[in-house]
C-alpha positions in Angstrom: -87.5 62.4 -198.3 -89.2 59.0 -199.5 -87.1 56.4 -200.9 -87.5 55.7 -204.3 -85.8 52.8 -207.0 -86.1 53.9 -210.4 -86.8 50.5 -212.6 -85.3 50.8 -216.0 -86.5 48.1 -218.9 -86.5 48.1 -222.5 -85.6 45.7 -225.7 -81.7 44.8 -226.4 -80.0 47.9 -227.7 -82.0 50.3 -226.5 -79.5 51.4 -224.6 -80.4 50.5 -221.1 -77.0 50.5 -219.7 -75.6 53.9 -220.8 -79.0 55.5 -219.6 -78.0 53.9 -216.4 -74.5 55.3 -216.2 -76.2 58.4 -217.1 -78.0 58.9 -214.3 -75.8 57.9 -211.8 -74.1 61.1 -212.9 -76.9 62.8 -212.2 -77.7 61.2 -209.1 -76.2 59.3 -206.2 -77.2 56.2 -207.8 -75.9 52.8 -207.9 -76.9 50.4 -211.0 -78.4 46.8 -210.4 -78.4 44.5 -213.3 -81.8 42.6 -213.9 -80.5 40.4 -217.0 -80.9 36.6 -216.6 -77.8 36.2 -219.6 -75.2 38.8 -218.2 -74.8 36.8 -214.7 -72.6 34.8 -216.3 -69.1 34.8 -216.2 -67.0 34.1 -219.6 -69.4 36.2 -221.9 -68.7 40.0 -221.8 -68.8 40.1 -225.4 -71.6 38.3 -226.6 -73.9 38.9 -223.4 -73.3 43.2 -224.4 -71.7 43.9 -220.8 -71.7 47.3 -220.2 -68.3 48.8 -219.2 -70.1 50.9 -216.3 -70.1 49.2 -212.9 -73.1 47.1 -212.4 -74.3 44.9 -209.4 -74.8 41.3 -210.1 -73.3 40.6 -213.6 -70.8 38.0 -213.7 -72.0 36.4 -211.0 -72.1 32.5 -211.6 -69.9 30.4 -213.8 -71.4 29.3 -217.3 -72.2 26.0 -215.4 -73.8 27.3 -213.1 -77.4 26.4 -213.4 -79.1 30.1 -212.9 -82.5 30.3 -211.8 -84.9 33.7 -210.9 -85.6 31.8 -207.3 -81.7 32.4 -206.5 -81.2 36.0 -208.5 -84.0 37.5 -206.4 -83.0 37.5 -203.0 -79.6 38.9 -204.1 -81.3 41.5 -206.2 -83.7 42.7 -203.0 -80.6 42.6 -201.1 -78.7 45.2 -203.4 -81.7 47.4 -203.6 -81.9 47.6 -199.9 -78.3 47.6 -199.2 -77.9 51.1 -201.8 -81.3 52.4 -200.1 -79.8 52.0 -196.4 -76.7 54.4 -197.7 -79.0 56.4 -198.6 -78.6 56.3 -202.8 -81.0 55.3 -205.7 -81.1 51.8 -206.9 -81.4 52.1 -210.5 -82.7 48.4 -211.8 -81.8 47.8 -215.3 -83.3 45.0 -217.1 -84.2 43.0 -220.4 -85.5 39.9 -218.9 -89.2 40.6 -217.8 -89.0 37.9 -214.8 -85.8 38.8 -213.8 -86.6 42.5 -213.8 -89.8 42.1 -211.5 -88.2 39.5 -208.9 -85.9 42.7 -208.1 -88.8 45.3 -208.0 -91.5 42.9 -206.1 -92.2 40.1 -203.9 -93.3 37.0 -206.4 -94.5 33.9 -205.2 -91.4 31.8 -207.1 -91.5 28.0 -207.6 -89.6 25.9 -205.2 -86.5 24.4 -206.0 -87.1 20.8 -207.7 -87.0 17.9 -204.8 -83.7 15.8 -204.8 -84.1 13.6 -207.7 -86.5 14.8 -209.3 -85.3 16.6 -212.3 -83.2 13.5 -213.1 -86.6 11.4 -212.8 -88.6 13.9 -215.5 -85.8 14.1 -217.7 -85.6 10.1 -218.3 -89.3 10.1 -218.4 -88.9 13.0 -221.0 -85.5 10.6 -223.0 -87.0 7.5 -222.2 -90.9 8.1 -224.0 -90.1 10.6 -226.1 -91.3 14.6 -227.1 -94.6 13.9 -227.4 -95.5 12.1 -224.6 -93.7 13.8 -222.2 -95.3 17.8 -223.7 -98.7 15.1 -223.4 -98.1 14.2 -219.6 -97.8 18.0 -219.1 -100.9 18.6 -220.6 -102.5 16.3 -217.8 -101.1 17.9 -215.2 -100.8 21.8 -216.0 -102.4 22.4 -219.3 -101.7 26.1 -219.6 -98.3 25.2 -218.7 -98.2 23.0 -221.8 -99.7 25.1 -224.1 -96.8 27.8 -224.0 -94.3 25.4 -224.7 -93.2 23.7 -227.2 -92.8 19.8 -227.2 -88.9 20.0 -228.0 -88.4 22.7 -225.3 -86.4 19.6 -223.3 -85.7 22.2 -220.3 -89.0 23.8 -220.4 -90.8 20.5 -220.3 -88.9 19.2 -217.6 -89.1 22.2 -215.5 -92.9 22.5 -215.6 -93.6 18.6 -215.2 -91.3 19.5 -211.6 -93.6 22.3 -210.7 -96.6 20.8 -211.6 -96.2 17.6 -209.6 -95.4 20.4 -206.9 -98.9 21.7 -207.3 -96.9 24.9 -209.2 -96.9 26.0 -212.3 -94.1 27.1 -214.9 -96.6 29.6 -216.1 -97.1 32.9 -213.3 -100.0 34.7 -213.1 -100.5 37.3 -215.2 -101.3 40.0 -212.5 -98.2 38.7 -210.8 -96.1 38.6 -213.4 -96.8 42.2 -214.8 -98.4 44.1 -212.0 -98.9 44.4 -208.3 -97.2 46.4 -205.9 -93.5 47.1 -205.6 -91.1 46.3 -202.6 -90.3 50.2 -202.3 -92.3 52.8 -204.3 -90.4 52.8 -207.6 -90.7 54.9 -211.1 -90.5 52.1 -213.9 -89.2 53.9 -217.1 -89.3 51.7 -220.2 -87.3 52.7 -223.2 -88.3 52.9 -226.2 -86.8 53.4 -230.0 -88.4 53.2 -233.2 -88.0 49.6 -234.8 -86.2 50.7 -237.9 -83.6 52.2 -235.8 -83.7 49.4 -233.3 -83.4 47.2 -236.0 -79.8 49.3 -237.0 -78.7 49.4 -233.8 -78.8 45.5 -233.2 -77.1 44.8 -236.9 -74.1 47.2 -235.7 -73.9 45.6 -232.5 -73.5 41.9 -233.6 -70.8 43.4 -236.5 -68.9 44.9 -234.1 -69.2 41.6 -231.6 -67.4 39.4 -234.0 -64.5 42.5 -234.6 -64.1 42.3 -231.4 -63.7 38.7 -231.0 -67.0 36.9 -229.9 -66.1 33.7 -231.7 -62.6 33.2 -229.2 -64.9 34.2 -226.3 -67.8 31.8 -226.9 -64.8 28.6 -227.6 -63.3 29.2 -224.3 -66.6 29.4 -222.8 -67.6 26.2 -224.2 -64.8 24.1 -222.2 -66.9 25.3 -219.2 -69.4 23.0 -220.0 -72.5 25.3 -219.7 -75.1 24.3 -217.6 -78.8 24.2 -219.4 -79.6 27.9 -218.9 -75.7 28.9 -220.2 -76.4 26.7 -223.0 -79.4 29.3 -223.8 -77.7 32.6 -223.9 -78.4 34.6 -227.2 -76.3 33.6 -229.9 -73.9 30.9 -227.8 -75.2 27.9 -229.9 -74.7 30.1 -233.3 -71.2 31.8 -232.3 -70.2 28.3 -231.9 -71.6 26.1 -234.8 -71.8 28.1 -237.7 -69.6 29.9 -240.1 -69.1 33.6 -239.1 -71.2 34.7 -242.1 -73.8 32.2 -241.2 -73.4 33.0 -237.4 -73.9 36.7 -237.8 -77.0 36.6 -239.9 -78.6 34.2 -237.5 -77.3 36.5 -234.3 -79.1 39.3 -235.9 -82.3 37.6 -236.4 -82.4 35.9 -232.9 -81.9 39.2 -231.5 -84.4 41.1 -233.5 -86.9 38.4 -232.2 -85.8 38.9 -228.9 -86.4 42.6 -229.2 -89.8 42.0 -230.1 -90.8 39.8 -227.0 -89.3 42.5 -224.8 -91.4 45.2 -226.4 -94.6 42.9 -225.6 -93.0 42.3 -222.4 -92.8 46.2 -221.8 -96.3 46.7 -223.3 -98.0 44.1 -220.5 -95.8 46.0 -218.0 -97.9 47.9 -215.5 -97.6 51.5 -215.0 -94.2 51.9 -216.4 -94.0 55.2 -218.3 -92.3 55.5 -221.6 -89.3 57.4 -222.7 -87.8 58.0 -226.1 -84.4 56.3 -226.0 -83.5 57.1 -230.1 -81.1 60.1 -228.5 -78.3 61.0 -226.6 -78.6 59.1 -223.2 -77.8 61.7 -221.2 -80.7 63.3 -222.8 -82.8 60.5 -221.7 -81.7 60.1 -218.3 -82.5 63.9 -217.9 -85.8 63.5 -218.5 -86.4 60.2 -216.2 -84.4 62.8 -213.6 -87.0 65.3 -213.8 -90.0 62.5 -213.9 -88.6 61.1 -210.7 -88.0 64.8 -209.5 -91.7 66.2 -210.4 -93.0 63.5 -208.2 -90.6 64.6 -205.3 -88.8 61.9 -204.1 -85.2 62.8 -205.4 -83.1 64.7 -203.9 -80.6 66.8 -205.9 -77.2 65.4 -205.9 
């Protein structure tokens, strides 16, 4: 029988997660978590944890400072490790890079040399914007041209890799194509925007019912690290009114959505599946996809 890892991607509330529990009771299947904003601890809520058991969420502490070149390694790991018992990884994921590093071998940047970040980041307090989004411009144009001058992180990141000889920016056929660690059936999910639309409103309703804005003020004695400081609706949850907080939740979610459906478009060879249904019906069909190419064995 040849191995197989079934890669599972699609935009927030799609319903990614219960697709996933769904076919683990269809198959001896064990779920790994590609999501760069549920390895956080502290979050259940607001990051949309699933309540099915998932590898690799809640990994790191909100200061933690998260990065694809650590998640990989233990994502390959997990995939292996379920493979070796003889069960099938099922890879769910929203975050493109994440996704990918769990699925393939990428060539990821280095860690930043001791120093170094420190060094960029004065440069970046010190000159201003402008002149630091102008230095990377000199020294990794593409780099610059995809973000934006206030992007602090971003800026400093990519003026680290590009004194490396790196670049923030992968390549494309890296990024969205090549070949996979273990022959894998990519599935991407897909529901029609109106309804993608409803499901995110409900979503962020039911968030603050259940009690996002208590989560997300415990959280913030943590003192988040840059990339906890970026998780979806953290800086909202914790600034605004709740009236305020949920309209701009709901928008910086629906804009999320979109990304990830570009995402999914760029993503090579994945085959799409109508999510807008039961997710048992869903998984079914991914079942027989997976089975019609015979490398699943019937539980």
């Amino acid at each position: 029988m040849v191995e197989l890892v079934i890669g599972l991607f699609g935009p927030t509330a799609s319903g990614k997660s219960d697709v996933a529990a769904a076919l683990t009771d269809l198959l001896p299947a064990e779920v790994v978590s590609a999501d760069a904003m549920q390895v956080y601890q502290g979050l259940p809520i607001l990051t949309n944890r699933s309540p099915h058991q998932e590898r690799l969420v809640g990994i790191w502490s909100l200061s933690h400072l998260a990065s694809v070149g650590e998640y990989a390694p233990l994502a390959q790991a997990a995939v292996d490790e379920i493979l070796a018992r003889g069960n099938t990884p099922v890879v769910v994921g929203g975050t493109g890079l994440y996704f990918r590093a769990a699925l393939a071998e990428l060539d990821l940047p280095p860690p930043p040399r001791v120093g170094a970040r420190e060094r960029w980041e004065r440069l970046y307090d010190e000159t201003g914007a402008t002149a630091a989004h102008a230095r990377l411009g000199e020294l990794d144009p593409e780099a610059a041209s995809r973000v934006h001058p206030n992007d602090r992180r971003r800026i400093v990141r990519a003026l680290e890799l590009a004194e490396e000889g790196r670049s923030l920016v992968p390549g494309r056929d890296e990024l969205f194509g090549g070949a996979w660690r273990h022959p894998t059936l990519v599935v991407g999910l897909e529901v029609p925007k109106p309804e993608l639309d409803r499901r995110i409103t409900e979503r962020t309703r039911r968030m603050f019912e259940a009690g996002v804005e208590d989560e997300v003020r415990a959280a913030l004695e943590a003192e988040p690290s840059a990339t906890g400081d970026k998780v979806i609706g953290f800086r909202e949850v914790a600034t605004l009114p709740r009236a305020e907080a949920i309209e701009a939740l709901i928008a910086r979610t629906r804009r999320y959505a979109a990304y990830q459906r570009k995402w999914l478009r760029r993503l090579e060879g994945a085959v799409i599946v109508a999510a807008d249904r039961p997710p048992e019906e869903t998984a079914a069909e991914i079942v027989a996809l997976a089975r019609t190419r015979e490398r699943l064995p019937r539980r």
